[in-house]
MIPAKOL-791828 format. One line per 2 residues: number of its first residue (from 1); their letters; for each residue x, y, z of C-alpha. Coordinates in nm, 3 decimals. Layout:
<rs>
NUM> A> X Y Z ~ ...
</rs>
This chain:
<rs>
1> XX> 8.364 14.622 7.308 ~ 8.543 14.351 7.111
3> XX> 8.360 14.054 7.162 ~ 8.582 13.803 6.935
5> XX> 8.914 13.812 7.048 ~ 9.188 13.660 6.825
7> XX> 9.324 13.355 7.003 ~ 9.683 13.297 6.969
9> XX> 9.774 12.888 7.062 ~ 10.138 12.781 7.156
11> XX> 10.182 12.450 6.945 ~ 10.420 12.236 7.061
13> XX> 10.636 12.069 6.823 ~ 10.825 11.843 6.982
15> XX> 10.518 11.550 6.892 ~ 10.233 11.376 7.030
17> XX> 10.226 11.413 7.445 ~ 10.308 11.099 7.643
19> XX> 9.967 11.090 7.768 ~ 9.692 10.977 7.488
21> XX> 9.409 11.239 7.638 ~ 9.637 11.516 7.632
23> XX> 9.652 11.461 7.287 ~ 9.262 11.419 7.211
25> XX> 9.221 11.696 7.457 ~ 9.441 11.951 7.263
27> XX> 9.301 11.835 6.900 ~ 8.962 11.900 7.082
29> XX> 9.061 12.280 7.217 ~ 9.188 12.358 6.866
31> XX> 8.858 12.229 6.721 ~ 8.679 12.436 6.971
33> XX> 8.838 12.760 6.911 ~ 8.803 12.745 6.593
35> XX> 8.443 12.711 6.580 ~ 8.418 13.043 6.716
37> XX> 8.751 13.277 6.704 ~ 8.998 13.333 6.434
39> XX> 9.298 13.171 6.578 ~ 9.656 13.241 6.539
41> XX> 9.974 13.001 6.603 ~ 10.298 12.998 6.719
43> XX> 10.516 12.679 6.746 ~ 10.773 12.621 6.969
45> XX> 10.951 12.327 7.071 ~ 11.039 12.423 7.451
47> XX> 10.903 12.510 7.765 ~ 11.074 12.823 7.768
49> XX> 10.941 13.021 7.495 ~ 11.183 13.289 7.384
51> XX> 11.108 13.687 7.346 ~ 11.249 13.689 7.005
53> XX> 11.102 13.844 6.663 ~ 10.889 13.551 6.581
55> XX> 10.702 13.556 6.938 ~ 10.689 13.977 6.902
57> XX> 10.469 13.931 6.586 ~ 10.260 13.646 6.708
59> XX> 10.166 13.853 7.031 ~ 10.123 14.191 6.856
61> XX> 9.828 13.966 6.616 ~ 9.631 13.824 6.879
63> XX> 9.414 13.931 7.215 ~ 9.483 13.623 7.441
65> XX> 9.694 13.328 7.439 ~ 9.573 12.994 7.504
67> XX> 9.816 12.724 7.655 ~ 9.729 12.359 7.688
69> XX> 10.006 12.340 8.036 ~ 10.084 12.586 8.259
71> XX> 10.488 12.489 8.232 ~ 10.513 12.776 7.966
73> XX> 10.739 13.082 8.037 ~ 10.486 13.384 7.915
75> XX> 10.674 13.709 7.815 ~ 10.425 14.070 7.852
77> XX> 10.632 14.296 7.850 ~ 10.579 14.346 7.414
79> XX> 10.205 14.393 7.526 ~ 9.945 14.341 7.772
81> XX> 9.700 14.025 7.739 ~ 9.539 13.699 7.885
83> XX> 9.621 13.376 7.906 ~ 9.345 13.122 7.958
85> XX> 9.575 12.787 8.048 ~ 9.464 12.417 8.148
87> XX> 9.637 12.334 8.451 ~ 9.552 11.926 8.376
89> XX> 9.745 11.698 8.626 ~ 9.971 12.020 8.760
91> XX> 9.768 12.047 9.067 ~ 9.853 11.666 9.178
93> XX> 10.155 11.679 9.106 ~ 10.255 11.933 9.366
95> XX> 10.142 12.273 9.183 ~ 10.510 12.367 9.157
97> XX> 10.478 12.566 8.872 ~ 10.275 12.855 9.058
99> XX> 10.575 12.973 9.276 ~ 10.843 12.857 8.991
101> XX> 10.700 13.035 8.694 ~ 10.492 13.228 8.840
103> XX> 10.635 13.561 8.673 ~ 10.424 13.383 8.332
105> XX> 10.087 13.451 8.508 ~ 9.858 13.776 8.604
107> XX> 9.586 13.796 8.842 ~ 9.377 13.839 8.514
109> XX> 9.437 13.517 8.341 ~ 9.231 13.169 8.442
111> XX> 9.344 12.847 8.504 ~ 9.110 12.577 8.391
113> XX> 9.048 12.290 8.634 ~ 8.887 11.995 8.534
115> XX> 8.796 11.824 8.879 ~ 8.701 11.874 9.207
117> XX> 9.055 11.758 9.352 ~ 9.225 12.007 9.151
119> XX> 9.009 12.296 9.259 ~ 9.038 12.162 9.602
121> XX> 9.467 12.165 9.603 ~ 9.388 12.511 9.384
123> XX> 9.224 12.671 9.711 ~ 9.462 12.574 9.904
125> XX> 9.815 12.662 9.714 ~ 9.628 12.997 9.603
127> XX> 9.530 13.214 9.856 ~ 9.212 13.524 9.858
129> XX> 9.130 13.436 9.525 ~ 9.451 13.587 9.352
131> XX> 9.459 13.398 9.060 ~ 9.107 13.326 8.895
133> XX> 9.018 12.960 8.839 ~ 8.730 12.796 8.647
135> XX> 8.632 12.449 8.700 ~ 8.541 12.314 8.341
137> XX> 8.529 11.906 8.317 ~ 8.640 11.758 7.954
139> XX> 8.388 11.622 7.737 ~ 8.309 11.306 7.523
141> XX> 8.140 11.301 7.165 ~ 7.810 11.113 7.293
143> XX> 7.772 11.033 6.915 ~ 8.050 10.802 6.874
145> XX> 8.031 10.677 7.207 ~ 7.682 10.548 7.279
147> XX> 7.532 10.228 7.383 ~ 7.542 9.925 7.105
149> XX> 7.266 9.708 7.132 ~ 7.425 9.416 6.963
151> XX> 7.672 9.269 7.201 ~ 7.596 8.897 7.082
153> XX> 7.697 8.978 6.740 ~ 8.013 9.196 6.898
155> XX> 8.139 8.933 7.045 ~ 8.121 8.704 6.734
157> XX> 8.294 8.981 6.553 ~ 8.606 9.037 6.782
159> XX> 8.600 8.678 6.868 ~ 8.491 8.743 7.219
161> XX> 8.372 8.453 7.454 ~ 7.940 8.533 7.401
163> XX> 7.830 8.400 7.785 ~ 8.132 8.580 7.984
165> XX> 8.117 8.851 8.167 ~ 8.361 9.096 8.088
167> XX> 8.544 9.333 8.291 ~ 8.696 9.612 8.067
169> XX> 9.019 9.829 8.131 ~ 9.101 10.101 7.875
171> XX> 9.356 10.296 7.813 ~ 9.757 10.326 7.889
173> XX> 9.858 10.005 8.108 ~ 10.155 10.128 8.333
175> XX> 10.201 10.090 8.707 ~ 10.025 10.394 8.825
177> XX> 9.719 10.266 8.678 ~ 9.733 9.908 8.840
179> XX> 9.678 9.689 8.557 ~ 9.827 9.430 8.814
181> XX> 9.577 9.474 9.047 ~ 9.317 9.378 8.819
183> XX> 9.449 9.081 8.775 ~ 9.501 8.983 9.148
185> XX> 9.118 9.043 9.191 ~ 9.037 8.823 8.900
187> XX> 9.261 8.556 9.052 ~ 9.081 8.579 9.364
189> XX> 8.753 8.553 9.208 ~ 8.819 8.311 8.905
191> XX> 8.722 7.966 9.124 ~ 8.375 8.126 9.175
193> XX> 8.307 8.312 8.845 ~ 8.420 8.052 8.582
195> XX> 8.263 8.305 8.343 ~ 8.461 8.607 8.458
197> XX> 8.702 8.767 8.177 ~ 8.916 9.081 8.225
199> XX> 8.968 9.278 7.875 ~ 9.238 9.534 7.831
201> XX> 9.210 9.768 7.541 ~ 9.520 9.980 7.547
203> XX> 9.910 10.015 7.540 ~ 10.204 9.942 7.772
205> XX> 10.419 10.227 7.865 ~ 10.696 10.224 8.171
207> XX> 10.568 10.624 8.211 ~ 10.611 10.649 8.597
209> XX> 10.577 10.957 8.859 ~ 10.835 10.899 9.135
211> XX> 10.685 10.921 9.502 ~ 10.901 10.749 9.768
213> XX> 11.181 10.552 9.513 ~ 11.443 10.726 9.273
215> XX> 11.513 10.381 9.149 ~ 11.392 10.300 8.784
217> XX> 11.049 10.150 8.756 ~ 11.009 9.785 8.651
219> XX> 10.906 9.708 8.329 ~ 10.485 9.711 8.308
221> XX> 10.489 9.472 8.024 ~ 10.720 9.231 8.180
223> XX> 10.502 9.237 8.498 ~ 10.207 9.238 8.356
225> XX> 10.252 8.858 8.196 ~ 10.466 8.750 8.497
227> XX> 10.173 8.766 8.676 ~ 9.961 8.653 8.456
229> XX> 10.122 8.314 8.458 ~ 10.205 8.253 8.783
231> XX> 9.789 8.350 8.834 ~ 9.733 8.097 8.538
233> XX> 9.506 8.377 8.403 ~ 9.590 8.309 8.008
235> XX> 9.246 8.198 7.964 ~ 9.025 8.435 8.121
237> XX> 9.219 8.773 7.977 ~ 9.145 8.945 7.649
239> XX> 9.423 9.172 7.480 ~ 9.364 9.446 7.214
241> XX> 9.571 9.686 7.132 ~ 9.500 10.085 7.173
243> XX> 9.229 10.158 6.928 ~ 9.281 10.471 6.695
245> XX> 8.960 10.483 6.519 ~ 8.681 10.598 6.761
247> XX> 8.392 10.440 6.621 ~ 8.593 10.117 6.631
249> XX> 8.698 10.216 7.023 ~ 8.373 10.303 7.102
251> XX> 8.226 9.983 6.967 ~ 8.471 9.731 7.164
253> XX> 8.388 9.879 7.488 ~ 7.993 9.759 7.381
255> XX> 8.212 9.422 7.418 ~ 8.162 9.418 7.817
257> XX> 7.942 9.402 8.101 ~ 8.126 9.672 8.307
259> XX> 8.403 9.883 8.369 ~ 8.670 9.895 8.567
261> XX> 8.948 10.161 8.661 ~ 9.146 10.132 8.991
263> XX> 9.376 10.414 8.869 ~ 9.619 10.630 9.193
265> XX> 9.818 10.803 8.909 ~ 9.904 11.094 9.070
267> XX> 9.818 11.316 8.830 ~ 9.499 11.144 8.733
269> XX> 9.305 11.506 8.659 ~ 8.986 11.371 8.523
271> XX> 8.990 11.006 8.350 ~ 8.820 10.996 7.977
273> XX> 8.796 10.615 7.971 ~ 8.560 10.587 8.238
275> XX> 8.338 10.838 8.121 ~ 8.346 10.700 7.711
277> XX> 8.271 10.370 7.913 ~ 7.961 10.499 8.063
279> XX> 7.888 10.695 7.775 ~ 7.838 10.328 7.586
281> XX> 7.629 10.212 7.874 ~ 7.851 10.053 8.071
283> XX> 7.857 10.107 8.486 ~ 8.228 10.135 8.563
285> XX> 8.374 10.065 8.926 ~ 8.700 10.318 8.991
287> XX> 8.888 10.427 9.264 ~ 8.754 10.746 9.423
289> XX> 9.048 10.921 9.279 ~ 9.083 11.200 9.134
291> XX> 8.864 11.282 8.872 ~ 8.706 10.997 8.892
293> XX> 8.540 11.132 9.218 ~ 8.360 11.335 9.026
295> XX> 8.268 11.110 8.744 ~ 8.180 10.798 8.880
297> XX> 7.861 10.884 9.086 ~ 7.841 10.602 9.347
299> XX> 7.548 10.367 9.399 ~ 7.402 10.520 9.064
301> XX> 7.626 10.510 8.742 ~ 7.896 10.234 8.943
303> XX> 8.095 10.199 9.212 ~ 8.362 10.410 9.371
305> XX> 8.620 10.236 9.585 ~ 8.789 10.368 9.896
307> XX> 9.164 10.497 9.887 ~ 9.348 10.570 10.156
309> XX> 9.669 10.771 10.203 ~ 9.914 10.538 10.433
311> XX> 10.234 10.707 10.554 ~ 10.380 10.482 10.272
313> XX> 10.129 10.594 9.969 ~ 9.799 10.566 9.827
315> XX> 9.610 10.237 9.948 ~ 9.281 10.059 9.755
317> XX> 9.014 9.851 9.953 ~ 9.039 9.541 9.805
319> XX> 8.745 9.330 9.993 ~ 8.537 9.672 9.912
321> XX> 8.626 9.575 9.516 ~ 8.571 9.260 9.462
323> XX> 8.180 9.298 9.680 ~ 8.101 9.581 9.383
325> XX> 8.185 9.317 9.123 ~ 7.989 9.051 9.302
327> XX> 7.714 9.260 9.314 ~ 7.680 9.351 8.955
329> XX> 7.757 8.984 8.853 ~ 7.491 8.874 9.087
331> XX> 7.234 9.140 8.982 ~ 7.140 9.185 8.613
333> XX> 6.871 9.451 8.689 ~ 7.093 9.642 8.872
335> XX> 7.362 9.651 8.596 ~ 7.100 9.713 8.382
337> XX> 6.989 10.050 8.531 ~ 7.384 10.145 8.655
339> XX> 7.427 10.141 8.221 ~ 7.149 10.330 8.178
341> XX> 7.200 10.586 8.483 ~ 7.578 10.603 8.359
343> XX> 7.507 10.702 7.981 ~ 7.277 11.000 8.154
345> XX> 7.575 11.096 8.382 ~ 7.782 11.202 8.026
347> XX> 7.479 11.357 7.851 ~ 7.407 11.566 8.147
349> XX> 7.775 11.673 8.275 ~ 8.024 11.560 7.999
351> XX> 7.953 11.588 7.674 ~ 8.162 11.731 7.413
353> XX> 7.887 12.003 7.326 ~ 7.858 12.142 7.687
355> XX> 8.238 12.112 7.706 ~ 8.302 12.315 7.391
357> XX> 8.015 12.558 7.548 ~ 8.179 12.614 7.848
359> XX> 8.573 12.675 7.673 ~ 8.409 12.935 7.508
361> XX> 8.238 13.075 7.716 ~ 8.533 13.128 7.951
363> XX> 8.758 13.276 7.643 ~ 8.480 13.502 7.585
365> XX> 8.420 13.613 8.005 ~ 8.823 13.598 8.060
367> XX> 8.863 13.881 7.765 ~ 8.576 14.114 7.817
369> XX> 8.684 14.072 8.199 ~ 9.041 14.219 8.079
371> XX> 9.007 14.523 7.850 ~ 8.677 14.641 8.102
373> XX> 8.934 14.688 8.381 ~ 8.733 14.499 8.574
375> XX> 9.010 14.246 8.661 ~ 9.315 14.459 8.812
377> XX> 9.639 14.337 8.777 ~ 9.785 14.262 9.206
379> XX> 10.054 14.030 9.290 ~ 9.892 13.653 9.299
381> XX> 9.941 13.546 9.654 ~ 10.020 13.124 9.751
383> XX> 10.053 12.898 10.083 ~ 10.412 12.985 10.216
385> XX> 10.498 12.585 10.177 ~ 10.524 12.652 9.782
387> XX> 10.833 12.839 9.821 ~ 10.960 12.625 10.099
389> XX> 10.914 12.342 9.848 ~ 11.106 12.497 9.574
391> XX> 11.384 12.588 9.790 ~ 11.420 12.258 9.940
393> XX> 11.408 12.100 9.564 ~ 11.701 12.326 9.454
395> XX> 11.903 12.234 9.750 ~ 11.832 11.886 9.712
397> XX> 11.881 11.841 9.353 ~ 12.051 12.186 9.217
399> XX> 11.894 12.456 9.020 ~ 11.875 12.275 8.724
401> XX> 11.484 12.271 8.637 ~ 11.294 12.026 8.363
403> XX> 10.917 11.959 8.409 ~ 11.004 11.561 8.494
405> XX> 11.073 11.715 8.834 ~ 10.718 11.876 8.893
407> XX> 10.632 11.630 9.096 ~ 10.584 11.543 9.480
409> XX> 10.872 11.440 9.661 ~ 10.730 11.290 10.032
411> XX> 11.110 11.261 10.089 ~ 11.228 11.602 10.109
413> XX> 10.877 11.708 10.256 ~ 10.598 11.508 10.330
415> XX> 10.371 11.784 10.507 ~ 10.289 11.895 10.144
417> XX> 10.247 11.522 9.949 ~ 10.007 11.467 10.246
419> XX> 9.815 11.827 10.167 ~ 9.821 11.745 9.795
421> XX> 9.715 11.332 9.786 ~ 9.495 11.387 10.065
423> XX> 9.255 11.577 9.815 ~ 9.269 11.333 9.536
425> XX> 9.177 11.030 9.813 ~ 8.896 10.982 9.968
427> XX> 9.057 11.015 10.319 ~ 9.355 10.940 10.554
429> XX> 9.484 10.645 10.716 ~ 9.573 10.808 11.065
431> XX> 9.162 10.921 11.065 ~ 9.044 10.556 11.016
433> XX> 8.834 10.401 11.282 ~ 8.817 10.014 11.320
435> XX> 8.537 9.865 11.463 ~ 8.484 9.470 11.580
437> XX> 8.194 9.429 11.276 ~ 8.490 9.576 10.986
439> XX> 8.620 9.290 10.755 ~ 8.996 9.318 10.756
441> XX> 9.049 9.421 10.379 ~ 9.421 9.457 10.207
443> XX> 9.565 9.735 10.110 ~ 9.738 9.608 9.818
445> XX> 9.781 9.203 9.664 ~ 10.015 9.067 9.931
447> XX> 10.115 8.725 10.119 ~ 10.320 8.591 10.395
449> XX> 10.427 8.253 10.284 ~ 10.645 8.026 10.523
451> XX> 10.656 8.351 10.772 ~ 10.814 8.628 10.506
453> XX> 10.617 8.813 10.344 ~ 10.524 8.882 9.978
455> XX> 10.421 9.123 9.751 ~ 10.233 9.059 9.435
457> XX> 10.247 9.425 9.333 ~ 10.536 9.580 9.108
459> XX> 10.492 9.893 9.263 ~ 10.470 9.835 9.640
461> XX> 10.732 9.604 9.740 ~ 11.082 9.681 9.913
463> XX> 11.252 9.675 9.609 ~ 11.080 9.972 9.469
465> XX> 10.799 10.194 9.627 ~ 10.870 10.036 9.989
467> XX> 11.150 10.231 10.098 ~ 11.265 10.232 10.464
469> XX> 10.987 10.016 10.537 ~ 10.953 9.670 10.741
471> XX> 10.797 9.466 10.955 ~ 10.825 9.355 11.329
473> XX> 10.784 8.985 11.410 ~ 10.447 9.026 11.552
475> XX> 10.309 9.270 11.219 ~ 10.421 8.947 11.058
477> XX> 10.234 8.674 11.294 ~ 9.938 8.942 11.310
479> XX> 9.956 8.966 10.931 ~ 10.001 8.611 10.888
481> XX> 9.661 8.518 11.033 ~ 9.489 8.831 10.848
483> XX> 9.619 8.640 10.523 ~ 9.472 8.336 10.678
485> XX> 9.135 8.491 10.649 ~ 9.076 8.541 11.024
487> XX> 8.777 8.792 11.149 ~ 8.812 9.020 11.401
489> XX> 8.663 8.833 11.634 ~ 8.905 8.538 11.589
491> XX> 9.222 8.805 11.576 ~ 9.089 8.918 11.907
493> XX> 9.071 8.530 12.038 ~ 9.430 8.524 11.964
495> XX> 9.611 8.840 12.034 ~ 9.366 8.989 12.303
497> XX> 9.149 9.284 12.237 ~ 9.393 9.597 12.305
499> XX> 9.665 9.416 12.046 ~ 9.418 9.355 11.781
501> XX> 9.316 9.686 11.755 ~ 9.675 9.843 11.781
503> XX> 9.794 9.607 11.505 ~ 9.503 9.704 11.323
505> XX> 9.576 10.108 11.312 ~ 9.960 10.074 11.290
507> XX> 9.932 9.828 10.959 ~ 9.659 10.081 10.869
509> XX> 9.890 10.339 10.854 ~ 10.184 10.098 10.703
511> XX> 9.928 10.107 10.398 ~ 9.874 9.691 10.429
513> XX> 9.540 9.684 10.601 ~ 9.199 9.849 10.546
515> XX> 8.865 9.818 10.747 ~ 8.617 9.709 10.479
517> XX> 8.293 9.844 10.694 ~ 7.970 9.690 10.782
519> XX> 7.806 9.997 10.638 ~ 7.933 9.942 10.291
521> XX> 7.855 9.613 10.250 ~ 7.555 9.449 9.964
523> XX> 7.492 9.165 10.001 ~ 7.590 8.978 9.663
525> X> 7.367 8.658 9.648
</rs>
C-alpha cells in the first residue's frame, strides 16, 4: 500500500484572499504538505475549474487533491481520487455549496471543520454520515507568539502610555467584527477607569455579509472616527496598523493587559487573533461565537460573552461585558493566572505542531481509506431545506451563481438562518427566561433621547440592518426608562408586573434587551 500519496493543490491566482487568515492559513497548508508529500500544482484563476488538457495532466500526476474552499467545481471523470477540502466559514454561511456543487464531492473525500459550530450545522445539513468530516482546529507558531516579559520597556518602545490598562483588538476592523462596540463600552466605562485604553492593531475594510439589508454597508472607517469623536475617545485609543512581520505582531500584543473580540461575523469559523493573544499571555474576553466557543474557555483562559439570536439578528450582552472587564481591572491575580491558563489553552489544543500533525494525519487516513475500498462511493444524502434554499435563491435572484451569494438570506427563508446562527450563538431569544433578580442589559449601544430613539451602531439601525422594524409608543416609554437605568423592580413599580415582563420578552426578541443574570454576576470591587 502506497503510503505517500502525491498531493495535487489548486492555487488560486487571482491574489491574496480578502480575509488575512485565509491567507496565513493556506501558506501554512502548503508548508505542511510539503513537509511530508511531494506536492503537485495547478493554478487556476476561477471557481469553476475547467476539464481541459492542463487539468488532465495535473490529475493523471497526483493521488488526491487538496482544496483550501469547497466552492471548487471537481471533475473525476479523467480518474478516480480524493479530495481532502477545508470547508472554513462555508458552514455559517448557509452550507450552500453542498446541494449546489455537490456533483464536486464523493462520499470518500473529507471536509475539514475547524470548530464546534461548524461540525454542529455539518450534522445537521448532512445526514447518516454521507459525507465524512474531520474536526481539525488551526494552529499558532507558539514560538513567535509567546509571552514577553518586558511590557515596561514595550511600552516605551511603541510609545505606549506605561500605567494604562490596555484593551487590545486585532485584526480586520469592519462592521461584522464590532470595532464600534468597543468603543461604546469604553465610553461607558472611561469616567471610572481614567486608565482604560482600547488598542487596535489591524486594517479597515467595508467587507460585509448581507443578513436582513441589500443596501450597501456604511463605510467602517468613516464610522469608526465618527464615533470616536462624538465619544471624545481621541485620548484613550491607540492605532497601529496591520502588522506583517510576526515577531513584530506578536510582540505588540505583549503591549496589553487583555484581549478583547466581540466578533458575530457570520462566518467567523475559528478566530486566530484570540488564540495568538492568549498564546502571548494575554486572557481575551469574546463573544461565544463561533470559534471562539471553542477557544476561549470561560472562567479559565477569559471570558465568553452571551449572544443571542433576536428575530432581527445576532445580539451581545452588554452589562455581561463590561462586569468581565471590571473584573480583570479590579483583580490583578486573577489576570495573572487567566494569562497563564490562556498560553496553556494554545500549547495544549492549538499549536502549529499538533495542527500540522493532525493535516497529515488526515491526508494520510483519507488515502489509505480510498484505494482499501474501505470507503464506498453512495450518493451523499442532506436536510431537504438545502434544496428548498437553492430553489428559492434562483427564483429570487435568477440562476446566475457567484460565491458573494453563499450566504444566508433570513428574507427569503428564515427557518434555515435560524438553524444555521442558532449554532454559532450561544442560544435563542424566544428561549430566554427573565427573572425579577436579572439586570436589564442592551442588546446593542442604543438611546432614546427626547422620546425617539437612537442607535449608536452602524450596523443595527433602520437605515441599514433594521429592516421592517419599529417601535410602539409604549416599547419606547418602556425603553425609555430601561435607558434611564431603572431595575426591575422599579419597571415593575411603574408598568405593573404582567407589562414588565411582556415588554421584557417582546424587546428580547426585537434584539434590544438582554437579561444580564444574577448567576453570572462577580462581583468587581
Amino acid at each position: 500500500m502506497k503510503n505517500k500519496p502525491i498531493v495535487g493543490i489548486l492555487l488560486d491566482t487571482r491574489g491574496d484572499p480578502p480575509y488575512i487568515s485565509v491567507g496565513k492559513l493556506w501558506k501554512q497548508s502548503i508548508n505542511i504538505l510539503q513537509e511530508k508529500y511531494s506536492i503537485e500544482v495547478l493554478e487556476i484563476d476561477s471557481y469553476k475549474v475547467e476539464n481541459d488538457s492542463r487539468y488532465r495532466e495535473f490529475v493523471q500526476k497526483i493521488d488526491l487533491l487538496m482544496v483550501l474552499s469547497p466552492y471548487y467545481t471537481i471533475d473525476r471523470t479523467v480518474k478516480k481520487f480524493p479530495v481532502v477540502a477545508y470547508g472554513l466559514g462555508s458552514m455559517q454561511k448557509g452550507g450552500h455549496w453542498l446541494y449546489d456543487n455537490k456533483d464536486s464531492f464523493k462520499s470518500y473525500d473529507s471536509i475539514i471543520l475547524n470548530s464546534t459550530a461548524c461540525q454542529s450545522i455539518f450534522e445537521e445539513l448532512v445526514m447518516d454520515n454521507s459525507l465524512k468530516s474531520c474536526f481539525i482546529p488551526f494552529g499558532v507558531d507558539t514560538s513567535i507568539f509567546y509571552p514577553r516579559p518586558n511590557k515596561s520597556e514595550l511600552r516605551k518602545k511603541y510609545n505606549v502610555p506605561e500605567n494604562a490598562f490596555i484593551m487590545l483588538y486585532c485584526g480586520r476592523i469592519n462592521l461584522q467584527k464590532n470595532p464600534m462596540l468597543l468603543l461604546s463600552i469604553l465610553r461607558d466605562m472611561a469616567d471610572k477607569y481614567k486608565n482604560l485604553y482600547l488598542m487596535f492593531m489591524g486594517s479597515f475594510d467595508n467587507f460585509y455579509i448581507p443578513e436582513f439589508s441589500d443596501k450597501p454597508s456604511p463605510d467602517t472607517k468613516n464610522e469608526f472616527y465618527k464615533m470616536v469623536e462624538e465619544f471624545n475617545l481621541n485620548s484613550r485609543i491607540i492605532m497601529f496598523d496591520t502588522q506583517n512581520i510576526s515577531q513584530t505582531y506578536a510582540e505588540m500584543i505583549c503591549l496589553a493587559d487583555i484581549g478583547i473580540n466581540l466578533t458575530t461575523l457570520i462566518s467567523e469559523n475559528f478566530g486566530y487573533t484570540p488564540v495568538e493573544m492568549q498564546a502571548c499571555g494575554l486572557p481575551v474576553i469574546g463573544t461565544d461565537w463561533g470559534g471562539l466557543k471553542d477557544t476561549i474557555v470561560d472562567n479559565v483562559t477569559g471570558f465568553s460573552i452571551q449572544t443571542v439570536l433576536s428575530k432581527n439578528g445576532v445580539r451581545i450582552n452588554l452589562e455581561q461585558i463590561k462586569n468581565r472587564i471590571e473584573l480583570l481591572i479590579n483583580n490583578p491575580e486573577l489576570l495573572k493566572q487567566m494569562g497563564v491558563n490562556a498560553r496553556e489553552n494554545v500549547i495544549k489544543n492549538y499549536s502549529y505542531t499538533l495542527f500540522a500533525d493532525r493535516i497529515q494525519n488526515l491526508i494520510s487516513e483519507t488515502y489509505n481509506e480510498f484505494i482499501s475500498g474501505s470507503m464506498n462511493e453512495s450518493e451523499i444524502k442532506l436536510n431537504p431545506i438545502m434544496k428548498k434554499m437553492s430553489h428559492d435563491i434562483k427564483n429570487n435572484y435568477g440562476t446566475s451563481r457567484c460565491v458573494s451569494w453563499e450566504y444566508l438570506h433570513p428574507e427569503i427563508d428564515f427557518d434555515h438562518y435560524d438553524l444555521i446562527v442558532s449554532k454559532c450563538a450561544t442560544g435563542k431569544s424566544d428561549d430566554i427566561q427573565w427573572n425579577k433578580e436579572d439586570i436589564v442589559s442592551k442588546g446593542f449601544d442604543w438611546s432614546v433621547i427626547n422620546g425617539k430613539f437612537k442607535s449608536y451602531d452602524p450596523r443595527w439601525n433602520q437605515s441599514f440592518e433594521l429592516v421592517d422594524w419599529s417601535l410602539s409608543d409604549a416599547e419606547l416609554k418602556f425603553l425609555e426608562s430601561v435607558d434611564k437605568g431603572h431595575t426591575i423592580d422599579e419597571l415593575i413599580s411603574t408598568y405593573n408586573r404582567e407589562n414588565t415582563f411582556e415588554l421584557l420578552n417582546t424587546l428580547t426578541c426585537k434584539g434590544l434587551l438582554m437579561p444580564f443574570k444574577k448567576e453570572m454576576m462577580y462581583v468587581t470591587e
